[in-house]
N, CA, C and O atoms as a GROMACS GRO file, in nm:
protein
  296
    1UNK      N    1   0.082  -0.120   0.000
    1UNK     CA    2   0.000   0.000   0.000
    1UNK      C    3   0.086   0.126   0.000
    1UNK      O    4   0.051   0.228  -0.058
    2UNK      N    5   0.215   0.113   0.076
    2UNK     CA    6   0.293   0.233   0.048
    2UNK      C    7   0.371   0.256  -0.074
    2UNK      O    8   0.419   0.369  -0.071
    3UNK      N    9   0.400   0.194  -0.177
    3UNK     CA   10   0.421   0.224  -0.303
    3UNK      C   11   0.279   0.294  -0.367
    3UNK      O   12   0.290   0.392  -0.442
    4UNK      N   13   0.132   0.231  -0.329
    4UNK     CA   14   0.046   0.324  -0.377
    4UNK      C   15   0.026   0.431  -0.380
    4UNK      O   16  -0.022   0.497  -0.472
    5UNK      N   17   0.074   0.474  -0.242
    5UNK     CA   18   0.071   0.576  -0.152
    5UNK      C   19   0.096   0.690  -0.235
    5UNK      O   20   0.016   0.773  -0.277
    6UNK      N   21   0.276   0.675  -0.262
    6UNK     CA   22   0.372   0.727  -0.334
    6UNK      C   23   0.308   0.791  -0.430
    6UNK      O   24   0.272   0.909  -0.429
    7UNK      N   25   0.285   0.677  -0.551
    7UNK     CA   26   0.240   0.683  -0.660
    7UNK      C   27   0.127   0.766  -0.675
    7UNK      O   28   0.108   0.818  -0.785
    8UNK      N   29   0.065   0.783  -0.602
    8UNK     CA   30  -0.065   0.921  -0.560
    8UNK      C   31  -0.046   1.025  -0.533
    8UNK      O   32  -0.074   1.125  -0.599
    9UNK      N   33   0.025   1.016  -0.387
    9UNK     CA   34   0.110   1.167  -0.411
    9UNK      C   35   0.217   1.233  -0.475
    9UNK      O   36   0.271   1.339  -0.447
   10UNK      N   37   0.240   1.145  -0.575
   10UNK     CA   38   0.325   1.196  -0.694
   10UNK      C   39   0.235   1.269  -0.777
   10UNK      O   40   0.242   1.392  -0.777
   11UNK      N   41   0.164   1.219  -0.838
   11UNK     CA   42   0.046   1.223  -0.953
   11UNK      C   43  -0.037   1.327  -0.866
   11UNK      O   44  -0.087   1.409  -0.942
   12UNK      N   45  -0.062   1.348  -0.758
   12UNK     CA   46  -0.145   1.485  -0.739
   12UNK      C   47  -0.064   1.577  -0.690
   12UNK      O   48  -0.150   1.651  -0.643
   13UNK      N   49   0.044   1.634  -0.662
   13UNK     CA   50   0.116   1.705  -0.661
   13UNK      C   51   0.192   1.733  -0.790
   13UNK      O   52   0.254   1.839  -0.789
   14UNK      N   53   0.201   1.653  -0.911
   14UNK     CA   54   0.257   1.731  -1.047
   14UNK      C   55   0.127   1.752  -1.104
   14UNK      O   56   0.134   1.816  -1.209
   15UNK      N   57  -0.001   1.714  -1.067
   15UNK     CA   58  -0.158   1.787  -1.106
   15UNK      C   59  -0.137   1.946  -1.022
   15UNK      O   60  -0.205   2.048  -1.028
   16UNK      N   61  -0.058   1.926  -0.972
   16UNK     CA   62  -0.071   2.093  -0.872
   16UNK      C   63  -0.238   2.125  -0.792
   16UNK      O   64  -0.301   2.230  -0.786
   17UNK      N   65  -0.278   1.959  -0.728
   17UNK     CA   66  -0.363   1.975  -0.646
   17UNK      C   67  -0.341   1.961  -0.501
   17UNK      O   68  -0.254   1.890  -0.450
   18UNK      N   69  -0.435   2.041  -0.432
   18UNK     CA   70  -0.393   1.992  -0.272
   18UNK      C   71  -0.457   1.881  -0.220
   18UNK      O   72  -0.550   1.834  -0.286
   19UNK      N   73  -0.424   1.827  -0.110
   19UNK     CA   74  -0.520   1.718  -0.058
   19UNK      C   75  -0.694   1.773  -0.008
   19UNK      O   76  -0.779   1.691   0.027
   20UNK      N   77  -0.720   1.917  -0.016
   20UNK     CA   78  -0.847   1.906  -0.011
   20UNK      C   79  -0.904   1.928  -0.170
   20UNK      O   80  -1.004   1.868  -0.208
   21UNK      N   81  -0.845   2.000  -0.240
   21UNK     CA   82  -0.853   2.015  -0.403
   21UNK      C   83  -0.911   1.847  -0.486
   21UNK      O   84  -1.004   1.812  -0.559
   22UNK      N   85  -0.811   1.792  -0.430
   22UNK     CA   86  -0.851   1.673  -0.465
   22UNK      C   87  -0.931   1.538  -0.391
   22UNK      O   88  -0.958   1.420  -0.417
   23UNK      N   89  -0.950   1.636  -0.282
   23UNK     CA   90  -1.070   1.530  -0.213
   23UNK      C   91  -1.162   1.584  -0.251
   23UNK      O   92  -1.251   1.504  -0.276
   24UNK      N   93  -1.193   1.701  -0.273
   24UNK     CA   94  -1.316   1.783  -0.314
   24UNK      C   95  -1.417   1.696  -0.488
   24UNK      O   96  -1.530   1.650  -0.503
   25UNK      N   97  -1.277   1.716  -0.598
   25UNK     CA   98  -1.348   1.647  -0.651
   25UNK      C   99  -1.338   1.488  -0.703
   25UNK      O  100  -1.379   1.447  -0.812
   26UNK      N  101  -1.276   1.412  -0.603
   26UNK     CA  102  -1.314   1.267  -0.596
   26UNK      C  103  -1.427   1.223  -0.502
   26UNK      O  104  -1.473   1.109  -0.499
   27UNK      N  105  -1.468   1.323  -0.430
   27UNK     CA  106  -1.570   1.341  -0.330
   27UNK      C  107  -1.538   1.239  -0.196
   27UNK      O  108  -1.620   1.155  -0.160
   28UNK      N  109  -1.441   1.254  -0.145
   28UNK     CA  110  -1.384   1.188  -0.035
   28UNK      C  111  -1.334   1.315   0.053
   28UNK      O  112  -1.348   1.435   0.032
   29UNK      N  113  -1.269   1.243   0.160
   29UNK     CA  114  -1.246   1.330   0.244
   29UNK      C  115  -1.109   1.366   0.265
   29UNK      O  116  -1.036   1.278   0.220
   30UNK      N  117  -1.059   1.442   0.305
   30UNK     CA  118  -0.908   1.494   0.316
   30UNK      C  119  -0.763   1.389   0.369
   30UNK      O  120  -0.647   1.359   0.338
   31UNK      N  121  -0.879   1.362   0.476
   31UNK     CA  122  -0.795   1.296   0.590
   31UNK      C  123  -0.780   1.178   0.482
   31UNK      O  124  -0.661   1.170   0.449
   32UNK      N  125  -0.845   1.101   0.429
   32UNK     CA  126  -0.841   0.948   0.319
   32UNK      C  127  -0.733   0.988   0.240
   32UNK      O  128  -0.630   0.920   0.246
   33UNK      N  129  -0.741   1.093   0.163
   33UNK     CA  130  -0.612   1.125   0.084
   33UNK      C  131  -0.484   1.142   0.171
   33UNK      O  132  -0.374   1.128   0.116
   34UNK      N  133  -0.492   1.169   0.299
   34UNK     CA  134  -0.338   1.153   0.347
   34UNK      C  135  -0.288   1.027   0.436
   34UNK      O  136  -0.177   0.989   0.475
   35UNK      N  137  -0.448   0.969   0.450
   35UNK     CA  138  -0.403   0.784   0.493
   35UNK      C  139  -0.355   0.709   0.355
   35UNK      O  140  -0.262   0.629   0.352
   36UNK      N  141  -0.418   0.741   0.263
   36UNK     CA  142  -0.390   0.642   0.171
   36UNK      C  143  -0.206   0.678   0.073
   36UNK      O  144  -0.137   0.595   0.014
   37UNK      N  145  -0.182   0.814   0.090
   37UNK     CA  146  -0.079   0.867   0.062
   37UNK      C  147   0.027   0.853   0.170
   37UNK      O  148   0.129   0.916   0.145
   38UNK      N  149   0.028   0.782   0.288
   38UNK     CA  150   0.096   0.707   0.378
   38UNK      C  151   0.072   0.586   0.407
   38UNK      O  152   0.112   0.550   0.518
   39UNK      N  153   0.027   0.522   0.353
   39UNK     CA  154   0.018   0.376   0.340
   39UNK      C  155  -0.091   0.294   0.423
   39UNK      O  156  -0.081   0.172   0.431
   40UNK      N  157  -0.200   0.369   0.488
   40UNK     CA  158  -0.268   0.329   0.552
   40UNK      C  159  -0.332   0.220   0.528
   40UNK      O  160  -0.378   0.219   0.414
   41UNK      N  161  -0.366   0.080   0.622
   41UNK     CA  162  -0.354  -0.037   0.566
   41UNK      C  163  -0.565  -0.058   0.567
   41UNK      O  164  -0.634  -0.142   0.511
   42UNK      N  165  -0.597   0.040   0.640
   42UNK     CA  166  -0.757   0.018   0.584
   42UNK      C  167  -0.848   0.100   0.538
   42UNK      O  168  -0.953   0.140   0.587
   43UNK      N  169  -0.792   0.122   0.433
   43UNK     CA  170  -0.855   0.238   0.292
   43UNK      C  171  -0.977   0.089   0.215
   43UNK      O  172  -0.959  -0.028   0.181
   44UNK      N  173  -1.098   0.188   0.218
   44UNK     CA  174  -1.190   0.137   0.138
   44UNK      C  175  -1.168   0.156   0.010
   44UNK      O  176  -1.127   0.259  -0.041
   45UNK      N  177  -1.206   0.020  -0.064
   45UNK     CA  178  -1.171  -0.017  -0.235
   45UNK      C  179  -1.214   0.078  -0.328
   45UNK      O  180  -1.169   0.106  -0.439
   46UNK      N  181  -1.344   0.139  -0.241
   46UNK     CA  182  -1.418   0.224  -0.364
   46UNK      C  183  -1.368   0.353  -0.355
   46UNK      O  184  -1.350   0.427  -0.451
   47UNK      N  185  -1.338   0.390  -0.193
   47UNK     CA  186  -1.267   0.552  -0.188
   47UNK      C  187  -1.103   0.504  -0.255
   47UNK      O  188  -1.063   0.579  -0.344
   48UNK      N  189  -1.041   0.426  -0.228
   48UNK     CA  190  -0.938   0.464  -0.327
   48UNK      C  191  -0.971   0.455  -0.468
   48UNK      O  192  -0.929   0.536  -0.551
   49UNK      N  193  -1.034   0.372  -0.491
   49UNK     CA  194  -1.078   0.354  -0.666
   49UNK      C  195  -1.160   0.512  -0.733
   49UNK      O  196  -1.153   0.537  -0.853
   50UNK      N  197  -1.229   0.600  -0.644
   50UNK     CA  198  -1.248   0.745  -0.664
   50UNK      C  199  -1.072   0.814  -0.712
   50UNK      O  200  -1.025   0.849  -0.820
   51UNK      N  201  -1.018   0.808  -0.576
   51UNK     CA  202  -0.901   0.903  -0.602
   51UNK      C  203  -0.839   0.856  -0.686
   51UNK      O  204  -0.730   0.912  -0.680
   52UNK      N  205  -0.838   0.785  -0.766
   52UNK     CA  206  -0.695   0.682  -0.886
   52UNK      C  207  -0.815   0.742  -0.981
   52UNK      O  208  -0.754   0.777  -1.082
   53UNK      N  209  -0.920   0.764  -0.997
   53UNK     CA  210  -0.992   0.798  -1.126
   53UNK      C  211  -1.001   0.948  -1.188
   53UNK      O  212  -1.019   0.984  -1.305
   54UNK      N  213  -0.979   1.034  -1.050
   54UNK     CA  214  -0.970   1.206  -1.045
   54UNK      C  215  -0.810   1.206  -1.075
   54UNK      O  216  -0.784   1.293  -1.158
   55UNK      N  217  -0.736   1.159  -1.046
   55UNK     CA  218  -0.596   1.144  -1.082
   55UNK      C  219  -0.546   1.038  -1.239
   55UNK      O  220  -0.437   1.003  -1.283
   56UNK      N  221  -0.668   1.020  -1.279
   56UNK     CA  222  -0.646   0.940  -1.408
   56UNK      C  223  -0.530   0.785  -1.372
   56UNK      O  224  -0.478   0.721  -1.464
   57UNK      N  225  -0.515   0.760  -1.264
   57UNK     CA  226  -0.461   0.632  -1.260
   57UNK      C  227  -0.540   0.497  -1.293
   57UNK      O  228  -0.656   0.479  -1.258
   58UNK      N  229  -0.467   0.407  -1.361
   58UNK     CA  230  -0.553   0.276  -1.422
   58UNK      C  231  -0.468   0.164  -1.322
   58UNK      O  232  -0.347   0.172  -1.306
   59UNK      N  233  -0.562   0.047  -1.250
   59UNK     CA  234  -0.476  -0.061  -1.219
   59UNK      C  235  -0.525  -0.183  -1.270
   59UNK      O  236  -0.641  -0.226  -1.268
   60UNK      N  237  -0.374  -0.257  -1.337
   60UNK     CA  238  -0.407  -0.350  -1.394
   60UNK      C  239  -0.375  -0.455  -1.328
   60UNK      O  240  -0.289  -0.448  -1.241
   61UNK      N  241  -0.454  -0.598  -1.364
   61UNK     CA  242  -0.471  -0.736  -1.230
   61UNK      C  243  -0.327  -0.821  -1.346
   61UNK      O  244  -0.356  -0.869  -1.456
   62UNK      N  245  -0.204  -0.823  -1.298
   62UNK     CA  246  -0.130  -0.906  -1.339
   62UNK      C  247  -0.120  -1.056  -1.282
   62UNK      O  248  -0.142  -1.066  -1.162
   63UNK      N  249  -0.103  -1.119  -1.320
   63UNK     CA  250  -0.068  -1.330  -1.313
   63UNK      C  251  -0.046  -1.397  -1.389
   63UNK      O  252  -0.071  -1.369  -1.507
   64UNK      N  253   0.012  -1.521  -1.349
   64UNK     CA  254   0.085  -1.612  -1.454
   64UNK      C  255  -0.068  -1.643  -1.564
   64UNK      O  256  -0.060  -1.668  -1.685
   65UNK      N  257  -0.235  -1.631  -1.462
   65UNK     CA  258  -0.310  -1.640  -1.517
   65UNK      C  259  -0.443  -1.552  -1.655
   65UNK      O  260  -0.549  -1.571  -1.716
   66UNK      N  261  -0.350  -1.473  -1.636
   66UNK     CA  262  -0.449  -1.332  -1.667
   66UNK      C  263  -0.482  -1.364  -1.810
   66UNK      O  264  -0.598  -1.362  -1.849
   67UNK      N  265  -0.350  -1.403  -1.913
   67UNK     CA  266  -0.393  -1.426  -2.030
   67UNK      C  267  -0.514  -1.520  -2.042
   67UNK      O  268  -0.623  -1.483  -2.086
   68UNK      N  269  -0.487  -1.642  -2.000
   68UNK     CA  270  -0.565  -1.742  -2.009
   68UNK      C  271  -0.742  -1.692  -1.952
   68UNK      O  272  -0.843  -1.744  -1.999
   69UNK      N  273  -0.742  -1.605  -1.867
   69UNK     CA  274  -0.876  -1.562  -1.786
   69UNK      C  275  -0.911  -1.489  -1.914
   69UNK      O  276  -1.020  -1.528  -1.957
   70UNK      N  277  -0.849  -1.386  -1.996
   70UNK     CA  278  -0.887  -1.325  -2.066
   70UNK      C  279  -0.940  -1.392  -2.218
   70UNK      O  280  -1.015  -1.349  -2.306
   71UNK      N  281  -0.900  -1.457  -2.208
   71UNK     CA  282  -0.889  -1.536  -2.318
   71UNK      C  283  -1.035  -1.622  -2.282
   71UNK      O  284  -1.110  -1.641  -2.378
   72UNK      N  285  -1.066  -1.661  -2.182
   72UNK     CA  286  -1.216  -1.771  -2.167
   72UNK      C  287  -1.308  -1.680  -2.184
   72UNK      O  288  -1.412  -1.699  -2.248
   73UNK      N  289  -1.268  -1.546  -2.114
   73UNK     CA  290  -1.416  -1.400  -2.072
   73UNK      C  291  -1.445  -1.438  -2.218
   73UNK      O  292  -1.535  -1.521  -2.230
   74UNK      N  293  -1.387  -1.393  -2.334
   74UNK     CA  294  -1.406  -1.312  -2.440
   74UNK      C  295  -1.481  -1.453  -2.548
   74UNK      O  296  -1.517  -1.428  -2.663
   0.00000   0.00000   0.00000
């Protein structure tokens, strides 16, 4: 979670937003943006999945299995 962390407050600080700027419009709260930007280990899926979407971040599900999963969906 603390590489996520990172990776967030990288990406909203070269957006030149603040942590309420950008809680404002992921519609979360301040304090979430500076647990989850320190690695806080119980951040809800959907409030971080807000802030990675106002920050344009994508996460992708890597495994030895992924091709093969993708490959049955389709």
């Amino acid at each position: 979670m603390i590489e996520i962390g990172k990776a967030i407050k990288y990406h909203r600080k070269i957006s030149g937003l603040s942590r309420v700027e950008c809680a404002q419009l992921a519609g979360i709260g301040k304090t979430a943006i500076y647990d989850i930007e320190h690695g806080k280990n119980t951040i809800q899926f959907k409030t971080l999945f807000k802030l990675l979407a106002v920050l344009n971040i994508r996460i992708e599900l890597e495994s030895p299995l992924m091709k093969k999963y993708t490959n049955e969906k389709s």
